[in-house]
C-alpha positions in Angstrom: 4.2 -13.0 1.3 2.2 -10.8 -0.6 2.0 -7.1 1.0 0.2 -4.3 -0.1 1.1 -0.8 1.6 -1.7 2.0 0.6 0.5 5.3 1.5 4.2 6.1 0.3 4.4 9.1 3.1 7.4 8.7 6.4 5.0 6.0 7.4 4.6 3.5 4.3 8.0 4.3 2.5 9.4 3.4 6.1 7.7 0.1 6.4 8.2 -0.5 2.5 11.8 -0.1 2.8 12.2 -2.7 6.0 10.1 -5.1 4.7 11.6 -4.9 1.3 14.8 -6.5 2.9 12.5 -9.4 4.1 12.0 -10.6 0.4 8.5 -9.5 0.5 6.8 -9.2 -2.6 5.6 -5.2 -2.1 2.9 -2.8 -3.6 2.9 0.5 -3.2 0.1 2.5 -4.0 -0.2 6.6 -3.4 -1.3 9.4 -5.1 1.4 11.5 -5.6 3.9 10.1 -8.5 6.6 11.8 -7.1 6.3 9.8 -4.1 6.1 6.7 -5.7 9.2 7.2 -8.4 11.4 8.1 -5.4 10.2 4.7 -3.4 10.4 2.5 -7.4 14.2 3.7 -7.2 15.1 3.0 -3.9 13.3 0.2 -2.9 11.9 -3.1 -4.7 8.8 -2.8 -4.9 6.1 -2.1 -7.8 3.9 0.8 -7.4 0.7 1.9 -8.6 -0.9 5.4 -8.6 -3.9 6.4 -7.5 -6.4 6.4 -4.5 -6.3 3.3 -2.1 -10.3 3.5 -1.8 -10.8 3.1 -5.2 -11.8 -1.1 -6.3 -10.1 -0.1 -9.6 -7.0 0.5 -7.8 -7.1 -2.0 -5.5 -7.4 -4.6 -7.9 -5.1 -3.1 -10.1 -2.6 -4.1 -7.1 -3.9 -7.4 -6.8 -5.1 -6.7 -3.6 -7.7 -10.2 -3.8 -4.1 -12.4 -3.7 -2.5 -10.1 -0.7 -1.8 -12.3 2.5 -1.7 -8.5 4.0 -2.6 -4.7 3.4 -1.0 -2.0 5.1 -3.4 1.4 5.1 -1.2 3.9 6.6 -2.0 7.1 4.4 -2.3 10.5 6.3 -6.2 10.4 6.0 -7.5 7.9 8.7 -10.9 7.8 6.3 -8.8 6.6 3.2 -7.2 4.1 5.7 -10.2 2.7 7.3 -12.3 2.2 3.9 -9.4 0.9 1.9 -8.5 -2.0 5.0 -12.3 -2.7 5.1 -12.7 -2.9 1.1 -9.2 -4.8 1.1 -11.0 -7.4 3.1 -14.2 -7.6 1.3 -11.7 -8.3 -1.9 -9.9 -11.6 -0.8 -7.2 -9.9 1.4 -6.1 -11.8 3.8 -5.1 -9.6 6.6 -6.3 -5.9 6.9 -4.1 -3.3 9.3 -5.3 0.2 9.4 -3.4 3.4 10.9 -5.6 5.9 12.7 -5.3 9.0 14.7 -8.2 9.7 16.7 -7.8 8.1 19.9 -11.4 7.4 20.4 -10.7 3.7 17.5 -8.5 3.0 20.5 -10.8 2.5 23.6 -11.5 -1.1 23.8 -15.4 -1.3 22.9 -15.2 0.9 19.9 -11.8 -0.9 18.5 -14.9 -4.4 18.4 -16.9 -2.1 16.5 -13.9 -1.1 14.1 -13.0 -4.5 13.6 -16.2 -5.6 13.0 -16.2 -3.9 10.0 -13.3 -6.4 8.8 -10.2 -4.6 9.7 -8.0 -6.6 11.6 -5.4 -4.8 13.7 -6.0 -0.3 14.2 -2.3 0.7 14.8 -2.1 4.6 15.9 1.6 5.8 16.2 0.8 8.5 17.9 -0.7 6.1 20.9 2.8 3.8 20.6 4.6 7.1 21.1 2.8 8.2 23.8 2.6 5.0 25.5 6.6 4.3 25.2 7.3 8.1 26.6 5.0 7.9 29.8 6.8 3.8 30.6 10.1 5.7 30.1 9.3 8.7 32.9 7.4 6.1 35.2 10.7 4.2 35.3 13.2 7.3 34.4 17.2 6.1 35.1 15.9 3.4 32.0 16.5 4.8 28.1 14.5 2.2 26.6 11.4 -0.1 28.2 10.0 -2.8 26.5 7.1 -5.6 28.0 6.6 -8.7 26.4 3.3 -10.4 27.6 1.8 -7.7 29.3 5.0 -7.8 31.8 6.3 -11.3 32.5 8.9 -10.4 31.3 10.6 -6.7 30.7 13.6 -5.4 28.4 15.5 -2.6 29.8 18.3 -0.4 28.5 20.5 1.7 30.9 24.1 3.7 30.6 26.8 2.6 32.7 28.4 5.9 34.1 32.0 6.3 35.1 31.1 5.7 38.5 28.8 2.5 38.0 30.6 -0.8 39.5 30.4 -2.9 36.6 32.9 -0.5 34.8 36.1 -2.6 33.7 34.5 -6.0 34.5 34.0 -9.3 32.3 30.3 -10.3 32.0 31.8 -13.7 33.4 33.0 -12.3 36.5 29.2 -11.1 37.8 27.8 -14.3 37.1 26.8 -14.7 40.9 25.7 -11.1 40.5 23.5 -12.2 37.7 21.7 -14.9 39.4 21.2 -12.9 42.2 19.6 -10.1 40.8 17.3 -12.0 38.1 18.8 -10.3 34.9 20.4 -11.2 31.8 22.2 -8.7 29.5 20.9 -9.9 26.1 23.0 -6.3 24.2 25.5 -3.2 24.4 25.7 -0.6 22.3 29.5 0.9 22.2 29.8 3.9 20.1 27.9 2.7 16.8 29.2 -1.1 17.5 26.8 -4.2 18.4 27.9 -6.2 20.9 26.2 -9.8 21.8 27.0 -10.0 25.0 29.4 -13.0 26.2 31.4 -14.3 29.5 34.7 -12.6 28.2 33.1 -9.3 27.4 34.6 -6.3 29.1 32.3 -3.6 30.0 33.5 0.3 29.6 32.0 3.2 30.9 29.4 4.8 28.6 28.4 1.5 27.3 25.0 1.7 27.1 23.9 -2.1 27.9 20.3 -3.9 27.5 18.8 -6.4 29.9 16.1 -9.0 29.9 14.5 -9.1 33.4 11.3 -9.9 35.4 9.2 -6.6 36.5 9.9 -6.8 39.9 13.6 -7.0 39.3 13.7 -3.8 37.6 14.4 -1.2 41.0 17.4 -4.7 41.6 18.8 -3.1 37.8 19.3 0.5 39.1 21.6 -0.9 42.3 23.5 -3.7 40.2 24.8 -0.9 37.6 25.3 1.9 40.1 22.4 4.2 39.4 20.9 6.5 41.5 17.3 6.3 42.0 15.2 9.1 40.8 11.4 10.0 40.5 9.9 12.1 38.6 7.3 14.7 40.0 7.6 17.6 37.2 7.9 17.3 33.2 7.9 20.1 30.7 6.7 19.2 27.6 8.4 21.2 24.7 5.6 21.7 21.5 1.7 21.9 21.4 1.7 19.0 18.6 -1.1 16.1 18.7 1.5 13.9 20.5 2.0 16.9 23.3 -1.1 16.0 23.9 -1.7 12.8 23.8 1.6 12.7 25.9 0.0 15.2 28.4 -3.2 13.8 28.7 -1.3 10.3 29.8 0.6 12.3 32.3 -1.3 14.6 33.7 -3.1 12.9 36.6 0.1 11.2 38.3 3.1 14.4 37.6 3.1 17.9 37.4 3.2 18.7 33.3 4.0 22.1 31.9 3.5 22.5 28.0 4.7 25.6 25.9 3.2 26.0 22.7 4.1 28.5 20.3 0.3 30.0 19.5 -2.3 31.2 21.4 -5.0 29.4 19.0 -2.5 25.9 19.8 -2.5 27.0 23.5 -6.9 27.7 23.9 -7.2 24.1 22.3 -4.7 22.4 24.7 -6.7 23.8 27.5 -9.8 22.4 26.3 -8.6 19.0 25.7 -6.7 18.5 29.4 -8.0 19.5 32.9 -4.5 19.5 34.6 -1.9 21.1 32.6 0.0 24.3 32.7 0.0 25.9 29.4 2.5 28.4 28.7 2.6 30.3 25.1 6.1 30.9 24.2 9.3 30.1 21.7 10.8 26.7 21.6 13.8 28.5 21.0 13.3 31.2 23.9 16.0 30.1 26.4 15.1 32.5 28.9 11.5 31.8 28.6 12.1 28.1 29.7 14.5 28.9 32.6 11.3 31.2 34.0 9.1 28.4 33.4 10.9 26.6 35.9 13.3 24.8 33.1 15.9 23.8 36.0 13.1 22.7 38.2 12.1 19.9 35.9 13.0 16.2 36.6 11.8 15.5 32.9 11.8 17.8 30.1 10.0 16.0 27.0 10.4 17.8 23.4 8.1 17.0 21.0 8.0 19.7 18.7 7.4 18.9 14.7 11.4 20.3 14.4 13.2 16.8 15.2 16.6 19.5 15.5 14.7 22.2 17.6 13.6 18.4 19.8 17.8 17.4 20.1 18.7 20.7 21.0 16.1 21.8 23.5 16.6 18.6 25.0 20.6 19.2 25.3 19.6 22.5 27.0 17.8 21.0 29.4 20.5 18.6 30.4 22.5 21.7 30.9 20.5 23.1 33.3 20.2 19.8 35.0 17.1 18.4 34.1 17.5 14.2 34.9 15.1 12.8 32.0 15.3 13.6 28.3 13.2 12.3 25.4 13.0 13.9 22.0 10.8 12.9 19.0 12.5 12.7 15.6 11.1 12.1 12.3 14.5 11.2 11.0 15.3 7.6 12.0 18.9 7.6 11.2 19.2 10.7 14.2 18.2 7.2 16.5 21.8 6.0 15.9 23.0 8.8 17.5 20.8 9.4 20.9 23.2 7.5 23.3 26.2 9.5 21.9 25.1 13.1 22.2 23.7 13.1 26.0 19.7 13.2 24.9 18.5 9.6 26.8 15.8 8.7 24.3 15.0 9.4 20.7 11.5 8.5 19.6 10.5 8.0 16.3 6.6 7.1 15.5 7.5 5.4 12.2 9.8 3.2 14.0 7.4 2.0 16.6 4.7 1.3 14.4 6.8 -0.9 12.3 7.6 -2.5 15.3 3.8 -3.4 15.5 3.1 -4.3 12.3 6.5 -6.7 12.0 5.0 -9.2 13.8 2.5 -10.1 11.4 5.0 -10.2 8.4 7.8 -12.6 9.9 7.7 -16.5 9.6 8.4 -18.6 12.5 5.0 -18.2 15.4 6.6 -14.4 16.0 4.2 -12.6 18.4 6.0 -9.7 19.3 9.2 -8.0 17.7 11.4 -4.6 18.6 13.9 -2.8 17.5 16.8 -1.1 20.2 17.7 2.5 19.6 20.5 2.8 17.5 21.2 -1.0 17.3 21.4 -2.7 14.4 19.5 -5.8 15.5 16.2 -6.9 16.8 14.7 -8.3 19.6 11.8 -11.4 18.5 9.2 -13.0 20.6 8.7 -17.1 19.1 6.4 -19.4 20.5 7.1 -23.2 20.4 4.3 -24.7 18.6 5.4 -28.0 17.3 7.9 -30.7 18.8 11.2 -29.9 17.3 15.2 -30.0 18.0 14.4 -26.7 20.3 12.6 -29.0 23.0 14.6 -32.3 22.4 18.1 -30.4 23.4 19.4 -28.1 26.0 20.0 -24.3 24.7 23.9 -25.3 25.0 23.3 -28.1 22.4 21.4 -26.1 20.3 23.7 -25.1 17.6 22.0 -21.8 18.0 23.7 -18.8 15.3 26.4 -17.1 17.1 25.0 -14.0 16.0 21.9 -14.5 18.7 21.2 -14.8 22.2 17.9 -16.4 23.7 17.5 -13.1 26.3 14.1 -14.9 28.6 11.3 -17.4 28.3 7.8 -17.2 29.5 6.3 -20.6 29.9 2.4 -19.9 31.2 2.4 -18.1 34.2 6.5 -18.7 34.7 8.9 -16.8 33.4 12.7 -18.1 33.0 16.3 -16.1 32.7 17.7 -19.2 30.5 21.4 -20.6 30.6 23.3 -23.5 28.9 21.0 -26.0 30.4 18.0 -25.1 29.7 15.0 -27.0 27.6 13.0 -25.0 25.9 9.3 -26.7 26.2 6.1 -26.8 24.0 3.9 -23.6 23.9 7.3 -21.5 25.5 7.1 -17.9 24.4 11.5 -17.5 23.9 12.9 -13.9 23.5 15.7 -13.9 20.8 18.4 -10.9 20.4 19.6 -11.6 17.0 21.8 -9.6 14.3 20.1 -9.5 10.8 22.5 -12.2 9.6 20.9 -15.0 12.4 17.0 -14.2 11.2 16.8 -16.4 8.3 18.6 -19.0 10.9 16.1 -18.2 13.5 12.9 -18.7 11.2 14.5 -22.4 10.4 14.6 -23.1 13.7 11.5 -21.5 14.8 9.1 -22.4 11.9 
């Protein structure tokens, strides 16, 4: 596939450098030549300088042959002309980034596309979205829906005192069917584990399960936690995704936000109606314990400073705050959120890729995420032609040992599969898979 990416910045060089390991065949195009000699000698990719609105540019990339074109510069204006003149030039597929939340409602996102851009991705919005799922449903680290919630993903920690501590996954299998839930990963330390029967599970393993919706409060009982809700959040930082976060929030918990200006602090006010707004250091202890730091169920640190974010957030643990979330611009920091006591890492960069993935892999893909701090991915196929897949059962299947079919949705139905089940024409199926099973998986998907 031919992909052009107009922006080198976290965003672009991010999404250059996964899909670079794809075999893609990537142009880079940016302004700044600094930008683009770091990505030409890290990544494999060509690059070409100058402005992503320009035609000269554009063709200069061969944007007419692109089967896709990825504007995700820092100016939304550059992005949405250069997808919209990408379209007008032969490229197949346009996908713009944007910022101002206003692209997002539904009827102005029609008028958007109608200009020819296909898909507005705001990582702000994915940020927002993925925080406010993760205090709705709080004892979870990591939430993830696949058709609008037939079927949801859900990460948890098993504590010392959880039940499943020192068992084999093949021992609960009653347990399993009971409660609707199939563990599809762990995460032990910085090790991968697919899940099997002769698995053992320790404490602190922090273990991912494929479940229906209603089963999720069934999750919290079968692994020992206590149920919690959350009635007040502090959000640490007065940043565009503080209050994007806020403004999510604000009608269903009590949110606090310190900001560290009083210009930061008069603009937050205008843009909520039901916020406290306190002006203050991130780094002023003190400050936070008067604000009613221990008081918190959720403390939420999204501060521009992803170290200032990791540490505030460790504070709060210390003064027994339940929740914890911290933004981080650094993605290799996700590797370590399970292993330094913060409950979630988010990264923006990360869950846009995750968006834009789906329309760069082969094999029907419809959705596609990535676990914090796993090396793997979790893939949504659909069954579109008549194949081995539906002429054997999943025990039969040959599949790569390196993958695990987690759930399927099959219309309205949704199915926790085991050896004996037939996967069926038009099924949506929900692979786990190590990098070494993709290629294996697009075979067999295709």
């Amino acid at each position: 596939m031919n992909i052009v990416i107009a922006g080198a910045g976290d965003v672009g060089f991010h999404l250059a450098e996964l899909l670079a390991t794809e075999n893609q065949d990537i142009v880079l195009i940016d302004n700044d030549q600094d930008v683009l000699d770091y990505a030409g000698s890290h990544l494999d990719v060509l690059t070409v300088k100058g402005d992503a609105t320009s035609i000269g540019v554009l063709e200069q990339a061969r944007i007419g042959n692109s089967n896709l074109m990825l504007a995700v510069t820092t100016s939304e204006k550059t992005n949405m002309m250069a997808a919209i003149l990408a379209k007008k030039m032969g490229c197949r597929r346009v996908i713009a980034r944007v910022d101002n939340e206003e692209y997002l409602e539904e009827d102005h996102t029609k008028t958007v596309c109608s200009l020819g851009i296909d898909q507005i991705i705001s990582p702000r919005q994915l940020a927002a979205l993925e925080i406010e799922r993760l205090i709705k449903q709080c004892s979870f680290t990591d939430i993830f829906e696949f058709e609008d919630g037939k079927l949801s993903l859900l990460g948890i920690t098993l504590d010392k005192d959880s039940p499943l501590v020192g068992v084999r996954l093949s021992d609960i299998e009653q347990l399993e069917t009971k409660v609707g839930l199939h563990p599809i990963a762990i995460l032990r330390g910085h090790k991968t584990i697919i899940p099997r029967g002769y698995t053992q599970l320790r404490q602190s393993d922090h273990i991912y399960f494929i479940t229906k919706p209603e089963k999720a409060n069934l999750v919290e009982d079968f692994v020992g936690k206590t149920k919690r809700t959350v009635r007040n959040a502090m959000i640490l930082g007065g940043t565009d995704l503080a209050i994007s976060t806020a403004r999510r929030l604000q009608d269903n918990y009590n949110v606090t936000i310190i900001a560290n200006s009083k210009k930061r602090c008069q603009y937050i006010n205008e843009q909520l109606n039901n916020v406290l707004v306190i002006r203050g250091d991130y780094t002023n202890v003190d400050l936070l314990e008067e604000e009613g730091l221990s008081r918190m169920d959720a403390f939420v640190a999204l501060t521009g400073n992803s170290e200032t974010n990791i540490i505030s957030c460790l504070t709060a643990r210390n003064h027994g705050v339940y929740k914890t979330i911290a933004q981080v611009e650094n993605k290799e920091y996700i590797h370590i959120s399970q292993n330094i006591g913060v409950d979630t890492l988010i990264n923006k960069k990360l869950l846009a890729a995750n968006s834009i993935f789906r329309f760069v892999r082969k094999g029907n893909i419809e959705a596609i995420t990535s676990l914090h701090g796993v090396d793997a991915e979790v893939i949504e196929y659909v069954i579109s032609k008549s194949n081995q897949l539906t002429k054997k059962t999943l025990k039969d299947l040959h599949f790569p040992d390196t993958a695990l079919i987690g759930g399927v949705i099959r219309g309205e139905e949704t199915l926790i599969p085991n050896g004996d089940t037939q996967l069926q024409l038009g099924d949506r199926v929900i692979v786990f898979a190590l990098p070494q099973a993709i290629r294996r998986l697009e075979e067999l998907f295709r």
